[in-house]
N, C-alpha and C positions, 0 to 999 in steps of 0.2 A: 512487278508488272506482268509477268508473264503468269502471276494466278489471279490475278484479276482476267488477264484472259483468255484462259483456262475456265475459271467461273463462269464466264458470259455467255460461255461456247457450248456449255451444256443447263446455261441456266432454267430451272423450273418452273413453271406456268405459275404459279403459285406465288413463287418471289416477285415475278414480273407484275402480277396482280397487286402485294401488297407493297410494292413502289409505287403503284398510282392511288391505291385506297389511303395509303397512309400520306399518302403527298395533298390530296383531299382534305384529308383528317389536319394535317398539319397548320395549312394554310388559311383552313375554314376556321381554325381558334386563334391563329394569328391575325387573321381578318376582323376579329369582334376585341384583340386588346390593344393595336395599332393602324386602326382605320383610316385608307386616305380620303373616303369620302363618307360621310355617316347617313347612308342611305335610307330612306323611310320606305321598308320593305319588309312584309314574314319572309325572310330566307331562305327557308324551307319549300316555301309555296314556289320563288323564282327557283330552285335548286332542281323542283322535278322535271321540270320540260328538258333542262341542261343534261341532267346525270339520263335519261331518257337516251340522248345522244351521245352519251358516255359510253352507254350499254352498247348500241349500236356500233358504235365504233369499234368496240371490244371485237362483236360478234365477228365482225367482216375482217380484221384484223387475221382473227384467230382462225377464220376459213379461210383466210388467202395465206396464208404464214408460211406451207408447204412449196409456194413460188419463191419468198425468197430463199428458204434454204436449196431450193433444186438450185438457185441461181448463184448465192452464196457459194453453195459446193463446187459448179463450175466453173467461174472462175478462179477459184483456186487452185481444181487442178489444171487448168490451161493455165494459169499464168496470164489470166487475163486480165486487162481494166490498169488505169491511170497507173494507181501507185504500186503495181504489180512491177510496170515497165519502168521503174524508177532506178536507183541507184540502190543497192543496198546500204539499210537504214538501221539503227536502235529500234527495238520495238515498240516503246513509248512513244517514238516520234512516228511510225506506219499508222500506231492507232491514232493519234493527234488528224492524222490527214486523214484517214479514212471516215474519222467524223468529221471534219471540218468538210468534207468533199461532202458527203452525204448530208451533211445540213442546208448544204445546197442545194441538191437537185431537191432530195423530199421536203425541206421546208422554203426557203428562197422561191430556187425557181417555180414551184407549184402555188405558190402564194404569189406570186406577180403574175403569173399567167392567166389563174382567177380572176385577179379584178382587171386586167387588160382585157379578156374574152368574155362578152358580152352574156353572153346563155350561161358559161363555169362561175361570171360574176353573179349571178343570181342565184346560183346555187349556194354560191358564201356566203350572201347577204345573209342566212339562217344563225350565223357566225356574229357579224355586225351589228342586228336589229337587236342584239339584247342592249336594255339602256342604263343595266345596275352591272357593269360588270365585277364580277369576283372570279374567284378558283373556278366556280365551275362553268362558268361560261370558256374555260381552253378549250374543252370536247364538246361547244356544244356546232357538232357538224353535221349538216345534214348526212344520211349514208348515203346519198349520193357522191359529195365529197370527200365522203372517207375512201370510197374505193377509187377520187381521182388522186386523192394523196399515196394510198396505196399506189399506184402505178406510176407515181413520182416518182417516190423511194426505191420503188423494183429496177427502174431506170437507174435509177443511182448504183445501186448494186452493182449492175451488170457495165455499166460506162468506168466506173471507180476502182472496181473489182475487190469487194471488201468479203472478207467472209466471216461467216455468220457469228462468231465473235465481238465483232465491230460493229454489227450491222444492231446486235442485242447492245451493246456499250450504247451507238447511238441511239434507241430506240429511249431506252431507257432514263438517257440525260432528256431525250425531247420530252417525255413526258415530266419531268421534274421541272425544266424551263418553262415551258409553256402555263405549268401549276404558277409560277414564283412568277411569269409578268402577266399573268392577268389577276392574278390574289391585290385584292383591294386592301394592300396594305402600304402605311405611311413609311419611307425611310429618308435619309439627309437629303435633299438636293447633290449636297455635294459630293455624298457617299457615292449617290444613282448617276451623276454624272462620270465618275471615277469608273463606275462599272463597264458604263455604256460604252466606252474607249476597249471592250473586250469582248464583254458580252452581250446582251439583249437585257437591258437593265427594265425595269416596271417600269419608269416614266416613260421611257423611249416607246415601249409596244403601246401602253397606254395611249399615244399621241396615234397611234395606229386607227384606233378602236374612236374617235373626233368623229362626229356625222356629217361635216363637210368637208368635200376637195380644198387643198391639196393634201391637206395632212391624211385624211386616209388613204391615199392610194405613193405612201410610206413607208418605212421600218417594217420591210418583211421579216425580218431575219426572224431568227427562233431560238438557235443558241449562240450565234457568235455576231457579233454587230459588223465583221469585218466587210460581207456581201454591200451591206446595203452603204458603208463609208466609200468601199469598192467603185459600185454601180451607182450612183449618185442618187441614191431611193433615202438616204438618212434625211432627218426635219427631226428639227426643236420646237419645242412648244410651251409656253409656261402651263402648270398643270394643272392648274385653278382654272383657267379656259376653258379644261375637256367637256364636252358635250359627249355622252356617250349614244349610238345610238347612228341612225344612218338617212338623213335628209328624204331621202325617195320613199320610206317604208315610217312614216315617223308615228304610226297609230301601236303607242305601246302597248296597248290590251292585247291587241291581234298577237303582237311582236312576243306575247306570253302565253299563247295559246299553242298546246303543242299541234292540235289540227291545222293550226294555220300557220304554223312554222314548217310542218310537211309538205303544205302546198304552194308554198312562198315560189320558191324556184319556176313553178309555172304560172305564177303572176306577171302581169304590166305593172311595171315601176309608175310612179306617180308621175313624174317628171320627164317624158320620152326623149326630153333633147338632152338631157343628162347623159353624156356621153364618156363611157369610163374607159 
């Protein structure tokens, strides 16, 4: 355990890169030999607007990343944050909490605060409005809301007090999570059932990504299903149901246009009394 986090602590741009290309790569071939739903789409064509905001994400990411390690560094050496002020722990079980805390603040609480706040919920919809979801609809976020997830997760640092070790461990499962529950791929019922008692299984997020209330405004979680069992945000749904796609914005063409996915966010929803 402790060269796993040893590895994280100084891992390189480069590995951190081909954990998301290859989890891409991965998922996009597992997508066309166990399909949960057999989309009638060029893949490619839906793939650009998506990997568009892939990039973007990357960018902002990688220009803010000197935040969290300033923040990383100091609580460490203060002794700052949650699991700092704990009990001395086994090191397997510090990292276990410092993701499981961190999957909170950066994915949980910043995805419920999204669609509860009216203006950061219009910024997600960029998120929502895709209606073929796969792999790469996880990053497709506007850079608006990449820099408010970024300051999610900076919170989380600094309230948790993880450093920058942890902070690469968590980063790094989010991105493989998020790849594996929006990949349009088919697995047991029961397998995904078994999962969702743990982690953020594909049916469950799937039921997320439904274009009408109540089921989208659900299963935030990202990697651990615990939050939203927790916080009474979990919903079943049978998955033959799903509609993908978001009731207020339902004009798919637009909803594939990368011009009009940058300007989404300063749109009027269809529906004004739709009150999220």
């Amino acid at each position: 355990m402790e060269t796993i986090f040893n590895y994280f602590e100084t891992i390189p741009s480069s590995h951190r890169s081909l954990i998301l290309v290859g989890g891409i790569t991965f998922f996009w071939f597992l997508e066309g030999a166990i399909p949960l739903f057999k989309f009638d789409y060029k893949k490619w064509k839906h793939a650009l607007p998506n990997l568009f905001f892939t990039f973007t994400t990357i960018i902002i990411n990688f220009a803010l990343a000197f935040l969290l390690l300033k923040t990383a560094d100091w609580v460490q050496a203060n002794n700052f944050g949650l699991i700092n002020w704990l009990p001395e722990m086994p090191l397997w079980f510090y990292i276990i909490l410092g993701v499981l805390f961190l999957d909170f603040f950066g994915a949980y609480l910043a995805h419920f605060v999204e669609h509860k706040t009216p203006p950061l919920w219009k910024v997600h919809l960029v998120h929502h409005s895709d209606h073929k979801v796969d792999t790469t609809t996880a990053n497709r976020h506007h850079p608006i809301e990449s820099v408010i997830r970024f300051a999610f997760t900076l919170l989380g640092v600094f309230l948790v007090g993880t450093p920058i070790a942890i902070v690469m461990i968590y980063q790094s499962m989010s991105l493989i999570f998020t790849q594996f529950t929006h990949a349009n791929i088919k697995i047991s019922p029961k397998v995904d059932k078994f999962l969702s008692y743990f982690i953020v299984s594909p049916d469950m997020h799937k039921i997320h990504h439904h274009y009408q209330l109540p089921y989208t405004d659900s299963n935030y979680g990202n990697i651990f299903s615990i939050w939203d069992r927790l916080l009474g945000t979990y919903m079943e749904m049978d998955r033959e149901k799903i509609v993908y796609g978001v009731d207020t914005f339902p004009d798919e063409e637009k909803n594939s246009s990368l011009k009009e996915l940058l300007k989404q966010p300063f749109q009027s929803v269809i529906k004004p009394n739709e009150i999220r």
